[in-house]
N, C-alpha and C positions, 0 to 999 in steps of 0.2 A: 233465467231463460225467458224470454220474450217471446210473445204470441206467435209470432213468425216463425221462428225456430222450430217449436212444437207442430207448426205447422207441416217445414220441410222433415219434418223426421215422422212424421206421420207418412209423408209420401215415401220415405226410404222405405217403411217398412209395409210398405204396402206393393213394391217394388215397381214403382212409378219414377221416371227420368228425373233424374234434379241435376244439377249445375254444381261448379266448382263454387263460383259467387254464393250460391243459396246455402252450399255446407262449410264453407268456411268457415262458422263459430264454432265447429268443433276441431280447427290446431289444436288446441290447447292439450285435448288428448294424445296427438301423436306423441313416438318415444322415440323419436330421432336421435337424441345426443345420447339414451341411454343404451338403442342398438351400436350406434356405433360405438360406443366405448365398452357392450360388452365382444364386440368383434376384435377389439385390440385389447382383449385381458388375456394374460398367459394361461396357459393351461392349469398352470401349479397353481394357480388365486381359486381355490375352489369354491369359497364362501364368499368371494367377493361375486365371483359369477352369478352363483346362486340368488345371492341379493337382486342384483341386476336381472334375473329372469322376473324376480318377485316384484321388482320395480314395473319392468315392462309390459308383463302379460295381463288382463284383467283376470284370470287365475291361475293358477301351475298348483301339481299337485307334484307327489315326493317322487325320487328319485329318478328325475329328470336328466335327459343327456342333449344336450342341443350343441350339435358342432360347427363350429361357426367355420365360416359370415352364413350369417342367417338376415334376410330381409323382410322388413313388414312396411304398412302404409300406416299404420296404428301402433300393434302391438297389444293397446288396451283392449280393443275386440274380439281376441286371442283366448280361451278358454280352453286349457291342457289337464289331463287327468294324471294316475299315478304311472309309475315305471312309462316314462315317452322316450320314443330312441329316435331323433329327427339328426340325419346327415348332412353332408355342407351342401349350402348354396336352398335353401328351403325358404322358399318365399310366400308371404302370406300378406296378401291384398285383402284388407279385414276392414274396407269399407262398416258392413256390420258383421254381424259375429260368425268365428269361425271355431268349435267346439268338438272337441278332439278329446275321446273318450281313454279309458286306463289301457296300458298294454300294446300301445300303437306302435307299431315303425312306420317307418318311411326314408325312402333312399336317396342317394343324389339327385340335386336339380330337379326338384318337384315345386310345385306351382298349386297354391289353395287360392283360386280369385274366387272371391265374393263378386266384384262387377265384370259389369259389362258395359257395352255402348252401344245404341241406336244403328242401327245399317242408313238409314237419310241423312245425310251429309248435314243438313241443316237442325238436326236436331243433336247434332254434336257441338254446337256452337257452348263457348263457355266449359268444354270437358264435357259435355251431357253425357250424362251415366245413369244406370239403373244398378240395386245391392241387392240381392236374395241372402241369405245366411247357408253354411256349410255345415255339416253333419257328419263326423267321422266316430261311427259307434267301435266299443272297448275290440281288444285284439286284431285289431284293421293291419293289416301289410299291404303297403303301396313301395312300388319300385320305382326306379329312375326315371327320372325325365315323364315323368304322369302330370297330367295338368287338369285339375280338378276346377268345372266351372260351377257359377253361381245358382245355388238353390240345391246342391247338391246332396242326398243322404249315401254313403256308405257302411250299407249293414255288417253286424257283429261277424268278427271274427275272418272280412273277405280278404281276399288277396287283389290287388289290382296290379296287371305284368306292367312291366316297364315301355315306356314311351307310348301309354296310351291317354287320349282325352274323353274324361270323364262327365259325361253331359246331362246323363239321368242317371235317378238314382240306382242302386246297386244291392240287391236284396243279401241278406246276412249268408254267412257259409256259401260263399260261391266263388269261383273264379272267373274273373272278368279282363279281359282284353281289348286292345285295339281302337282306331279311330274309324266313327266312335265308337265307346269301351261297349262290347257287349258281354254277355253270361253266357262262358263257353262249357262251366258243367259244376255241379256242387261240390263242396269239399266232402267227404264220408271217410268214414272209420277207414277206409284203405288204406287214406294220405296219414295214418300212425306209423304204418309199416312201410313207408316206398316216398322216396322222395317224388313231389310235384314235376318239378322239372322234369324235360324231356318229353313229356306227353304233346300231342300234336296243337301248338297252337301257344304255348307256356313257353316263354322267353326262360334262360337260364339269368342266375342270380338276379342282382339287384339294380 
């Protein structure tokens, strides 16, 4: 890796604008031909699947479910814990890393972007983008159509309802909603005995 390089990745991680041009040496990372070929494995290849997530992810942990098509800009940025239950259409824009703790779900058409872009026209020139990294801690439920932006933590154990955009972080045991997501009440010993749903403000299912 050359001066340069270390240079531009210093600024990623500092979550300062960089260019398509400036991060180009790292293609070689993306898992392009390995997502899409695990989006066209049959269901019955279960080990072959299996491979392909171990190929693609920079980690996965056991008993993993990813239903495909599943979409990434990497792959290798990707850091998955154990029992992950990820639904179709789950997209992960893994600029830099997106880390996704034991025990997660998450439902259709949901969205983890790491970047973002400038709002001055002219600072988008060349793709100008800025990456923050993702934060999804152990037993997280996120629903449908949520779209999780860059620099984001969601604490242990929360629920985030479906079709909301998730902009700051999300403190552990809470439920959160809405554009943007807010903390509409904690989870407590109640939610053992009575389903969630239905309470004012909680989207039903997934």
């Amino acid at each position: 890796m050359t001066h340069a390089h270390e240079e531009v990745l210093a600024r990623i991680a500092k979550g300062l604008v960089y260019t398509e041009s400036e991060a180009a040496f790292q293609a070689p990372r993306r898992r392009t031909e390995q997502i899409f070929e695990y989006n066209h494995t049959p269901p019955s290849e279960v080990e072959r699947r299996r491979s392909l997530l171990v190929a693609i992810f920079g980690s996965v942990g056991e008993r993993t479910v990813l239903l495909p098509p599943f979409h990434a800009g990497f792959g290798s940025n990707v850091h998955i814990g154990d029992d992950f239950f990820g639904n179709v259409n789950l997209t992960f824009v893994d600029d830099v890393d997106i880390r996704i703790g034991n025990g997660v779900m998450i439902a259709p058409s949901v969205t983890l972007t790491t970047t973002g872009h400038p709002v001055h026209p002219s600072r988008r020139t060349d793709f100008g983008r800025f990456s923050e990294p993702i934060v999804i801690e152990d037993k997280v439920w996120i629903g449908s159509n949520v779209v999780v932006l860059p620099g984001v933590r969601i604490g242990y154990g929360s629920v985030i309802g479906a079709g909301s955009v998730v902009s700051r972080d999300i403190p552990p045991m809470t439920v959160a909603v809405g554009t943007p997501c807010r903390v509409v009440r904690p989870i407590t010993d109640e939610d053992l005995t009575a389903r969630t749903a239905g309470r004012e403000g909680e989207p039903e299912g997934e």
